[in-house]
C-alpha positions in Angstrom: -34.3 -81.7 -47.1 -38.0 -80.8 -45.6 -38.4 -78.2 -43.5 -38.8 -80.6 -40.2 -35.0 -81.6 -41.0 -34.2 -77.9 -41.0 -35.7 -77.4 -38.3 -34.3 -80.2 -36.3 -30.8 -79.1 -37.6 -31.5 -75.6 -36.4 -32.5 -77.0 -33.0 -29.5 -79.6 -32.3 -27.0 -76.0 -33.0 -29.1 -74.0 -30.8 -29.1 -77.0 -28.3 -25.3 -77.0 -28.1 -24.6 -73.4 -27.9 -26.8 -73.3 -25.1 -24.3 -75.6 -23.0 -21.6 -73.8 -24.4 -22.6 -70.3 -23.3 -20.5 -69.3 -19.5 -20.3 -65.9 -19.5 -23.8 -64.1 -19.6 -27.5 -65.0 -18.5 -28.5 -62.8 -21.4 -27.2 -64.6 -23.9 -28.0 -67.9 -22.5 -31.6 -66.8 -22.2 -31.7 -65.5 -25.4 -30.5 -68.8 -26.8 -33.1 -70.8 -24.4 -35.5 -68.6 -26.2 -35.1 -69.2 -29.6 -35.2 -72.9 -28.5 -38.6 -72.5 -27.5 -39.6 -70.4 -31.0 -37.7 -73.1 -32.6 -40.1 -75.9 -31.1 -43.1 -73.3 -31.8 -42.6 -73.3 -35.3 -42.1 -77.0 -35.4 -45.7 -77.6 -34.0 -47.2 -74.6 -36.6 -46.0 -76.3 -39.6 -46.6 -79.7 -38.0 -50.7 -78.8 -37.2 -50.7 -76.6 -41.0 -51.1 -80.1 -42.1 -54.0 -80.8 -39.7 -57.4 -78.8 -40.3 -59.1 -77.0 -37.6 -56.3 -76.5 -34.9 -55.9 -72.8 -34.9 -56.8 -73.2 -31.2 -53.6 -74.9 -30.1 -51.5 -72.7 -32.0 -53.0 -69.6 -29.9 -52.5 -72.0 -26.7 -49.2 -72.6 -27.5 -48.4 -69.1 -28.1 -49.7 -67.8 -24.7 -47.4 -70.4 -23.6 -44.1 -69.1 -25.5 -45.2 -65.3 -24.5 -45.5 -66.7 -20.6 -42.2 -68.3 -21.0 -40.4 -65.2 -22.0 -42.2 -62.7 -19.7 -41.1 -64.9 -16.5 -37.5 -65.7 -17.5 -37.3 -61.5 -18.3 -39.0 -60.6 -15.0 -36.3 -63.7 -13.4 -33.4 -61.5 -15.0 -34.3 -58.1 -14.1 -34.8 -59.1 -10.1 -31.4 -61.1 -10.8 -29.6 -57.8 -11.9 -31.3 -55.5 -9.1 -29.9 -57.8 -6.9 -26.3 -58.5 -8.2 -25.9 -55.7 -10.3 -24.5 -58.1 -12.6 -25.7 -60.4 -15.2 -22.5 -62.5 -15.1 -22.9 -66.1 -14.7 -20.3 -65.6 -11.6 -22.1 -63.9 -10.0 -24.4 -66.5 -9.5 -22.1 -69.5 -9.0 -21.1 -67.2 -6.0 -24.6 -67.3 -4.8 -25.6 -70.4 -5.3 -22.5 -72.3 -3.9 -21.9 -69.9 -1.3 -20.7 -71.6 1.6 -22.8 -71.2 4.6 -21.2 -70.5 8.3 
């Protein structure tokens, strides 16, 4: 097996155990986060083959770091909030029923 079948292996678990997880927003963001290192390291070995695309590997980069900064910074106002991280917590917000 190469490496891309790995890779797509490891993404298809990861995939599936992010629809599995109900219980915490930290584990399901910890989850969507090693989707998106997954997909990064796809694209780096992908463009190792390719000469001269350092560039885009810095780009997308930025964009992984971005990522995780705004779903952290999304979590920590959803906490101050709640003062939960439970997934309940949320349902009860977001299909509150309005008077």
């Amino acid at each position: 097996m190469t490496i891309y079948s790995y890779l797509l292996l490891l993404c298809m678990v990861m995939f599936v155990t992010f629809f599995t997880q109900k219980n915490n927003i930290l584990s399901l963001m910890v989850v969507l986060e090693s989707l998106m290192l997954i997909t990064l390291s796809s694209v780096a070995v992908s463009l190792n083959y390719m000469a001269g695309s350092s560039m885009v590997m810095i780009l997308l980069l930025c964009f992984a770091a971005a990522e995780a900064a705004l779903s952290l910074s999304l979590l920590v106002c959803f906490i101050q909030v709640n003062s939960s991280c439970e997934m309940l917590a949320m349902n009860k917000i977001l299909f509150a029923k309005k008077s």
